[in-house]
Each structure stands twice: as structure tokens, then as C-alpha cells.
C-alpha positions in Angstrom: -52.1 -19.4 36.9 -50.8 -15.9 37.0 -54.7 -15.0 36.8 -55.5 -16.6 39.3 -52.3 -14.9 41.6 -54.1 -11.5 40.6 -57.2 -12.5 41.5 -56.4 -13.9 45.3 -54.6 -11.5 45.9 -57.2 -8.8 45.2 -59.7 -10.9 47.0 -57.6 -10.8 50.0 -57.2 -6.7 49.8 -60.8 -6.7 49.1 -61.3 -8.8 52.7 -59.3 -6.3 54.6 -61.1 -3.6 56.9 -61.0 0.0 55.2 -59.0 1.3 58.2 -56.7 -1.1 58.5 -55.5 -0.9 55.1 -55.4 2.8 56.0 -53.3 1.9 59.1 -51.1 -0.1 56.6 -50.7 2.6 54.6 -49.3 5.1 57.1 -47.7 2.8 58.3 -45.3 2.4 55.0 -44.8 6.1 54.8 -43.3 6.2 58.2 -40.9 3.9 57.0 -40.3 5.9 53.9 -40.3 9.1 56.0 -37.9 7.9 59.5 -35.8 6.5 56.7 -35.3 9.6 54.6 -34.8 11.5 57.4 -32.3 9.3 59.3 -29.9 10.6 56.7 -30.6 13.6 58.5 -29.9 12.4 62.1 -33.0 13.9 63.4 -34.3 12.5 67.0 -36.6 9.7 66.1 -38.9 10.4 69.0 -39.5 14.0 67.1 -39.6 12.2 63.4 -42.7 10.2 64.7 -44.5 13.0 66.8 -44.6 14.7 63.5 -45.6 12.0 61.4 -48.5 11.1 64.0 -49.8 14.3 64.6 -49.8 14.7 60.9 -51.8 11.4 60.2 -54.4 13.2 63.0 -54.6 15.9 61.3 -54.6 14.7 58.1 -57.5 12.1 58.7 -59.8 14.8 60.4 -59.8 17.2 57.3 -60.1 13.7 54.7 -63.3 13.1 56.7 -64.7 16.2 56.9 -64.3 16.8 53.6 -65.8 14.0 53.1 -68.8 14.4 55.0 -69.3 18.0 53.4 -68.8 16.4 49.9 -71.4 13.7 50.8 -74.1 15.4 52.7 -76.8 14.1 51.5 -75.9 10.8 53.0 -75.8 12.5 56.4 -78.6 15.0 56.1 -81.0 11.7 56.4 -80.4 10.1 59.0 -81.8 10.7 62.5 -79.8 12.7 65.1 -80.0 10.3 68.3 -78.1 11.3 71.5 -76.6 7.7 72.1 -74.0 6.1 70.3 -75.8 3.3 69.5 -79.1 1.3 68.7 -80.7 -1.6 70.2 -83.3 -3.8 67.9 -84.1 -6.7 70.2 -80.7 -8.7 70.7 -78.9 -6.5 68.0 -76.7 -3.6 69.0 -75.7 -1.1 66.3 -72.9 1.5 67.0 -72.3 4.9 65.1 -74.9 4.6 62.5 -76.9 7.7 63.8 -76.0 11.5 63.9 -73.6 12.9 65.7 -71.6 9.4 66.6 -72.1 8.6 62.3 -69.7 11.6 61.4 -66.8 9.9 63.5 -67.2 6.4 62.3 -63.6 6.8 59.9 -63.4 2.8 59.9 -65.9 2.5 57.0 -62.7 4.1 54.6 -65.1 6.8 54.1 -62.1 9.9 53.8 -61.1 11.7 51.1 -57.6 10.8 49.8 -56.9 13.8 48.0 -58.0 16.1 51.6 -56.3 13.4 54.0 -52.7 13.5 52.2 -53.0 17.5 51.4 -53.7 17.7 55.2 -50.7 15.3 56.4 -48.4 17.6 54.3 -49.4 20.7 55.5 -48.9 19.6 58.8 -45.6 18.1 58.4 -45.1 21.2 56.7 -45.8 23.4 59.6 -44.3 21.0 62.1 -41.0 21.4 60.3 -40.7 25.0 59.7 -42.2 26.1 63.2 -42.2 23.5 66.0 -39.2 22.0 65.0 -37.7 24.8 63.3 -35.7 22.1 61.0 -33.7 23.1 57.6 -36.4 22.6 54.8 -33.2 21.0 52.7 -33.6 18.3 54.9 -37.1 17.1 55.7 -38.3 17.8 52.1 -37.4 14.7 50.2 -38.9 12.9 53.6 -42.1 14.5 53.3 -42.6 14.0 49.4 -41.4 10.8 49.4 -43.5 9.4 51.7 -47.0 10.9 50.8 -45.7 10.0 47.0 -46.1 6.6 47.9 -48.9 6.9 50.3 -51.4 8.3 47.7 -50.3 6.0 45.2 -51.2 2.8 47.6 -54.5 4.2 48.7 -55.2 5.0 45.2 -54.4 1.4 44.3 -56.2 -0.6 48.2 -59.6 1.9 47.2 -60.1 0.8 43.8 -59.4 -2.7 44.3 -62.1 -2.9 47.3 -64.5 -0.2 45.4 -63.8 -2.7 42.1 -63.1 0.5 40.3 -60.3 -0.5 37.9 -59.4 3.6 37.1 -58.7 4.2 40.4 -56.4 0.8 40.2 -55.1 2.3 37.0 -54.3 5.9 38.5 -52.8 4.3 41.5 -50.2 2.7 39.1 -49.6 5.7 37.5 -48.4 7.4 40.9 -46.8 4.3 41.9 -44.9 3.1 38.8 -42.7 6.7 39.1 -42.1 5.8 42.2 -40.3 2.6 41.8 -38.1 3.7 38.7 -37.1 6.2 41.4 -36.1 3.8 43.8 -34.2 1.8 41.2 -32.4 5.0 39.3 -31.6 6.8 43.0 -29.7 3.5 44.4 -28.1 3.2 40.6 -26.8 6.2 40.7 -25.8 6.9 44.0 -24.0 3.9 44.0 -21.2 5.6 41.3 -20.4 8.7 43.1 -18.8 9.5 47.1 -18.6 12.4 49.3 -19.8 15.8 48.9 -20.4 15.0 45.3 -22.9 12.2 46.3 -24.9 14.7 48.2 -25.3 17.2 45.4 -26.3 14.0 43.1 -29.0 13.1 45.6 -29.8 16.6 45.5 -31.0 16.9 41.8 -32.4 13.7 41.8 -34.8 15.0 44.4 -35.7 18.2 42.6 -36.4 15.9 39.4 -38.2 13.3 41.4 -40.5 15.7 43.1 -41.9 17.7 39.7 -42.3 14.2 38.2 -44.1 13.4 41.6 -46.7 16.4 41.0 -47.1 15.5 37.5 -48.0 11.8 38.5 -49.9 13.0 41.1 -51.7 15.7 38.8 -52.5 13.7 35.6 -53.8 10.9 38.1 -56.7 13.9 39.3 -57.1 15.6 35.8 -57.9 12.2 34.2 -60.7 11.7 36.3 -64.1 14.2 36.4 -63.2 16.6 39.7 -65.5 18.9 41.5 -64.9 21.9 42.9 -63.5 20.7 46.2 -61.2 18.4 44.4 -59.9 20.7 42.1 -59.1 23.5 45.1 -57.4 20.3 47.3 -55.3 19.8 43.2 -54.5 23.2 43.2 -53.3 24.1 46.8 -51.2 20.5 46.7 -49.7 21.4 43.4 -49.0 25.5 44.8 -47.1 23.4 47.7 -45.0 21.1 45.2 -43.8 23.8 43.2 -42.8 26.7 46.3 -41.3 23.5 48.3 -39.1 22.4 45.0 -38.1 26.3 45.1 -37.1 26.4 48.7 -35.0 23.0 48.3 -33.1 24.9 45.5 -32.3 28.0 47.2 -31.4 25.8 50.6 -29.3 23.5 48.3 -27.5 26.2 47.4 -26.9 27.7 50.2 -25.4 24.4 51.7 -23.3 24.1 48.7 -21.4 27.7 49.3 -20.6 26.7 52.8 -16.8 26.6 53.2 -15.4 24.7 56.2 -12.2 26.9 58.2 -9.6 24.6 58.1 -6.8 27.5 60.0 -7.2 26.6 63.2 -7.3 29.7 65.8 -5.5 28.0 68.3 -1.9 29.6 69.1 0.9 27.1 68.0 3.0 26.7 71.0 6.9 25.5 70.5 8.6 22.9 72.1 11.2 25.0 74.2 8.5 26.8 75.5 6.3 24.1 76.7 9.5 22.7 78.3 10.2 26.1 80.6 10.0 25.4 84.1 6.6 26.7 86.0 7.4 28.7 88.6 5.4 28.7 91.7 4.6 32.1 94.0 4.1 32.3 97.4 
């Protein structure tokens, strides 16, 4: 019986439409990322212009990476100035060069480019459009892509029936949820200023066991050169980010609150003198 669960329920991911399950996707990581950063109290009109200009961004360079990893596929078919092709009462649309390098509903984007691409960009949203405290939108931004990669990992290999992808998207994915489950433990014994230096380390020690989930996932598998770069710049952005979350952890922790107030203490006698009036 429990077979058979497993087995519907990849039949129905297997029905779904690449880019839907894509949609889905992003979708979850918003949640993760508006969540993390409502602890925050950032405007959530600004949260989703960066998550969605991200997602732009990020799916452009997955495909063209894509394309300039698969070339060959390209290279052969015939450029055509209309988006489409007529064979008697069948219309075809996208299938012929240029329109076939913009059709992104096949699935056909790298993962690895697409999620490297929605971090940079959150990256750079946060540090110079927003100009927000890195303390505070880096647990949103590794969190959510965390997860992300993990479920695309998991959706492609169950539609490309390629059980190590399914197996690598577990191993991104499983870290995950003893996160969840040890953060809301945890957090649960401990109030005030000393919960927020709690959720502090865990973050630090989430995100290097996020790059090593995320690394071991790549290195397992045989990677090219453009896969290895995309594994190196991700993991050179892990390791500087966790730096800068230290040092702005810090610096929040040595902040000391003026409790002397600077206003003058004024006596009762002399609130009670008479105000005298000049003509």
C-alpha cells in the first residue's frame, strides 16, 4: 500500500508541466523568504520586488547557461523569423531559432545557474537598492534557496526518472527539516535578547551545513566545467556571507541602549509658578 502511495504520487509530479513545478517552487521560497524576513519588519511590497526580480534574473542566466551547455541541440535547428510553424491544420510554436531559446516551459534551465543567479541578485538587491543590514536578510536569502534547490533537485529527478537526482534532492532537503524541527525546539527554551543570539548561531551553523549539503549533492555527481565554476562561486558566496553575519552579529550584540534620559527634570514648585504675561 505504501508502494503504491510512492508511486501515485510520483506519477502525479511526473504529470505536472516543467514550469509549473518551477512556479511551485518559487513560490515556496517566497514563503520561506517574506517569512524570515518579517522578523525583520521589512515593507512587504520591497520583500517581493526583490524576490521577483531575483526569480527574473535568476531564470535568464539558468537558461542561458543552459543553452550554452547544450548547443548542439540548438546549433541544428533552422533559424525561422516567425514564432511558429504551420503543417496543414497543425500549428507549432517556439520550436525554431530564435523563438526556441525562450521556450523556458520545457524545464530546460540549469538549477545550479538559476539559484546561483537568484542569490546574487538578492544579494545585490539587499546591499545596494535596498541598502538593508546583511544581519538581517541573510538567514532569508539561505533559507529559501536551501530549500528551493533541494525541491527542484527532488520535482527534476522524479519527471527525468533519475533516482540520483531524487537521492541528492533528499540530501539537501533532509538538513533542512532537522533544521526546522531543532530551530523551533530550541527557540522555544530561551526569551529576549538571549533568543536572538540563539537564533543567531543556529543560523551560522545551519548555513555551513547548508553549503556542505549543497556541495556533496554537486561533488557526488560527474560536473563540467561550467558546473564546477557555478559550485565554486556559490560556495565563495556561502562562506564570505557566513563572515559578514558574524561580524554584523557582533556588532548588534555591542549595541548598548542610553537609558539617562537628556531631558531636564523639572520640579513640582516650579511647574506650579505663575506665567506671567507681557504687554
Amino acid at each position: 500500500m505504501f508502494a503504491n502511495i510512492i508511486n501515485s504520487v510520483k506519477g502525479f509530479i511526473s504529470s505536472i508541466n516543467p514550469l509549473v513545478g518551477l512556479m511551485l517552487i518559487f513560490l515556496l521560497g517566497l514563503y520561506v523568504f517574506w517569512k524570515e524576513t518579517s522578523r525583520s519588519r521589512k515593507n512587504n511590497s520591497s520583500v517581493f520586488d526583490i524576490f521577483l526580480s531575483s526569480v527574473i534574473i535568476g531564470l535568464f542566466l539558468g537558461r542561458l547557461v543552459y543553452i550554452f551547455s547544450h548547443w548542439n541541440e540548438f546549433s541544428s535547428l533552422p533559424w525561422y523569423w516567425l514564432p511558429y510553424e504551420r503543417y496543414g491544420n497543425e500549428v507549432y510554436f517556439f520550436r525554431l531559432l530564435p523563438w526556441r531559446l525562450f521556450q523556458i516551459w520545457d524545464g530546460q534551465v540549469d538549477i545550479l545557474y538559476t539559484f546561483l543567479g537568484v542569490i546574487l541578485m538578492q544579494t545585490v538587491s539587499v546591499l545596494f537598492w535596498k541598502k538593508w543590514k546583511w544581519g538581517d536578510l541573510f538567514p532569508p536569502i539561505y533559507l529559501s534557496n536551501w530549500v528551493m534547490m533541494g525541491v527542484a533537485y527532488f520535482f527534476v529527478g522524479i519527471q527525468g526518472k533519475n533516482d540520483l537526482w531524487v537521492k541528492q534532492g533528499w540530501v539537501i532537503l533532509i538538513p533542512f527539516a532537522i533544521f526546522l524541527l531543532i530551530h523551533s525546539l530550541i527557540l522555544k527554551m530561551y526569551l529576549g535578547s538571549k533568543r536572538e543570539d540563539v537564533r543567531r548561531v543556529q543560523h551560522i551553523a545551519f548555513a555551513v551545513i547548508a553549503l556542505l549539503a549543497i556541495g556533496y549533492a554537486y561533488i557526488s555527481l560527474s560536473l563540467n566545467i561550467l558546473t564546477t565554476v557555478g559550485l565554486v562561486i556559490i560556495s565563495i558566496w556561502y562562506v564570505v556571507s557566513i563572515i559578514a553575519f558574524i561580524i554584523s552579529s557582533r556588532k548588534e550584540g555591542n549595541v548598548v541602549i542610553e537609558t539617562v534620559s537628556s531631558v531636564r527634570h523639572v520640579s513640582l514648585p516650579e511647574v506650579s509658578k505663575p506665567v506671567r504675561l507681557d504687554r
